[in-house]
C-alpha positions as semicolon CSV with decimal commas, in nm:
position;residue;x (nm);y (nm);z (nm)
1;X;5,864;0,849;13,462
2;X;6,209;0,954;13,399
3;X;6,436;1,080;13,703
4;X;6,365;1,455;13,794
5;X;6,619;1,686;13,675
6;X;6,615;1,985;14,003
7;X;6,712;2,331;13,884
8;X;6,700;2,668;13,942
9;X;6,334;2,864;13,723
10;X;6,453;2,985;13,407
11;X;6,229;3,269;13,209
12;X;6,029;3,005;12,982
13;X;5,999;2,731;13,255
14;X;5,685;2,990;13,394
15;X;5,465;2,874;13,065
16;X;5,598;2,514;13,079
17;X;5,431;2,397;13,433
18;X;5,589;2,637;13,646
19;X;5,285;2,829;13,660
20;X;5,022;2,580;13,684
21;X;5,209;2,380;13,950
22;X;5,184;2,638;14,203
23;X;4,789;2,604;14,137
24;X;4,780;2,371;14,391
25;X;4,841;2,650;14,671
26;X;4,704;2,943;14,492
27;X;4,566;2,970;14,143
28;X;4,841;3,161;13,985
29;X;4,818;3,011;13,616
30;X;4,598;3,282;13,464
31;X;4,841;3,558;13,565
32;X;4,909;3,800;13,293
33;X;5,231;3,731;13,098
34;X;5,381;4,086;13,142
35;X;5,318;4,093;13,485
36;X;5,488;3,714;13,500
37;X;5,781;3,789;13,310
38;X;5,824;4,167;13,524
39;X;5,770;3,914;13,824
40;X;6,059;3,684;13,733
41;X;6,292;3,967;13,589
42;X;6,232;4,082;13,960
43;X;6,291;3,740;14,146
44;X;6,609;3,679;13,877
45;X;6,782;4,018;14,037
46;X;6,788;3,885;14,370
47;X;7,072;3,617;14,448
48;X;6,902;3,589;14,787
49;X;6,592;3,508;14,626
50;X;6,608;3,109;14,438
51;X;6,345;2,910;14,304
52;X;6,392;2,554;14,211
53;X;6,246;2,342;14,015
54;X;6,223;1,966;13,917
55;X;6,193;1,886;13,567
56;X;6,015;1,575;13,400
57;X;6,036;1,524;13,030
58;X;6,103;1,867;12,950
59;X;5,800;1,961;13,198
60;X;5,805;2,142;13,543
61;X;5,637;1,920;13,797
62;X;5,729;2,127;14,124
63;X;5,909;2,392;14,293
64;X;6,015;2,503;14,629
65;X;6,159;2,884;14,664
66;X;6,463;2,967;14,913
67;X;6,488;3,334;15,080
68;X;6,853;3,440;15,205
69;X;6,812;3,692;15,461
70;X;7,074;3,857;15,613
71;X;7,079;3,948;15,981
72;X;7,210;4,192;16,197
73;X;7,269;3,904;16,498
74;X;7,510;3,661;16,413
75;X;7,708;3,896;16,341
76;X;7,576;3,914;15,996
77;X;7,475;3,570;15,966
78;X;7,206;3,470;15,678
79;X;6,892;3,269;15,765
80;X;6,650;3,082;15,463
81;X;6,329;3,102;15,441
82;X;6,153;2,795;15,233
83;X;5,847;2,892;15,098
84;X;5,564;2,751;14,846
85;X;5,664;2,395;14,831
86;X;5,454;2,251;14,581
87;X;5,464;1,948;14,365
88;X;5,186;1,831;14,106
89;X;4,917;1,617;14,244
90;X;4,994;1,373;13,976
91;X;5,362;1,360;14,043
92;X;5,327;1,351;14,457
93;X;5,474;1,045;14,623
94;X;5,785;1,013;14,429
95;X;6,013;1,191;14,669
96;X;6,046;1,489;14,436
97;X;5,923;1,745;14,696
98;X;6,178;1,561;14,860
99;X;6,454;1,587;14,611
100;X;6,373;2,014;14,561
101;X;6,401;2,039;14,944
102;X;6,714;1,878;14,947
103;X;6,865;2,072;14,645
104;X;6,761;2,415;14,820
105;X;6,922;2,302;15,157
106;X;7,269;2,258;14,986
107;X;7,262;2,622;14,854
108;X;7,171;2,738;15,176
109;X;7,448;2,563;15,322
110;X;7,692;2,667;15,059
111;X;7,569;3,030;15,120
112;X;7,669;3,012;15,475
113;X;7,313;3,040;15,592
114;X;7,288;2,906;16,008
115;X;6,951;2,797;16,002
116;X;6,646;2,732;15,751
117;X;6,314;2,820;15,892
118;X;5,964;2,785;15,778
119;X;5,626;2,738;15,823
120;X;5,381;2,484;15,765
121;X;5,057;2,285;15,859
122;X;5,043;2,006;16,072
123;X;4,951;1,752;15,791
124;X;5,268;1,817;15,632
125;X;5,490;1,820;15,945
126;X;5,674;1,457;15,912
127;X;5,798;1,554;15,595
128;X;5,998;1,859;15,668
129;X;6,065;1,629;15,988
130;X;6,203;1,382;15,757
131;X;6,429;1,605;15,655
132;X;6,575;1,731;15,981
133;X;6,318;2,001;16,082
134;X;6,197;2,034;16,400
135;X;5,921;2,237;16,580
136;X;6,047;2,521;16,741
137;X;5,810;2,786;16,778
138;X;5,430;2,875;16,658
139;X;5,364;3,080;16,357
140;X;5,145;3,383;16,435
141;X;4,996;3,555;16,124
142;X;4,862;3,882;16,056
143;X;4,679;3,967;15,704
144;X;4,694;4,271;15,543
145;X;4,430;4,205;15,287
């Protein structure tokens, strides 16, 4: 395997693994192409709103997405949100997750963001703990649907 190139989604990446790597959290492949392309043209507006990806022979293999929030407190300050870290099954094990998180957490820094937050299970804990995480608080959820 060939060193992962990380990157931020372009348009055609969604038909090129981008898709079908988020699978592995929510079956998202079979979406309809206008809606995927109105999706992206959507996510693409948003500077506060970055999805990277890691590359493999002209493939996408995983992706991690970064949410820049800005606050009232501190005065002003920005806080990321990492969501939807995902890898291919395949790929996993090969410190690409690893390599996306790492890429995202530079932006945020360069962004000026004072913290990174996010939430998680407790199977994946040491590796966002790896990286400098720690446990803070307990996510509460509430669904709408």
């Amino acid at each position: 395997m060939n060193e992962p190139t990380i990157r931020e989604l372009k348009e055609g990446d969604l038909w090129n693994g981008f898709l079908k790597s988020l699978d592995s959290l929510r079956e998202a492949s079979s979406i309809d192409t206008d809606k995927a392309k109105s999706i992206f043209k959507k996510i693409d507006s948003n500077p506060d709103h970055i999805i990277a990806v890691a590359e493999v022979d002209g493939r996408i293999i995983g992706s991690t997405t970064l949410l820049i929030e800005t606050k009232f407190i501190h005065n002003g300050g920005l806080v990321g949100h990492i969501e939807d870290v995902v890898v291919d099954k395949e790929h996993q094990g090969k410190k690409i997750g690893e390599k996306i998180m790492k890429f995202l957490i530079e932006i945020s820094k360069k962004r000026g963001c004072y913290k990174i937050i996010l939430d998680c299970t407790d199977d994946v804990k040491p590796f966002y703990e790896k990286l400098g995480f720690k446990q803070v608080a307990n996510e509460l959820r509430l669904d709408n649907i």
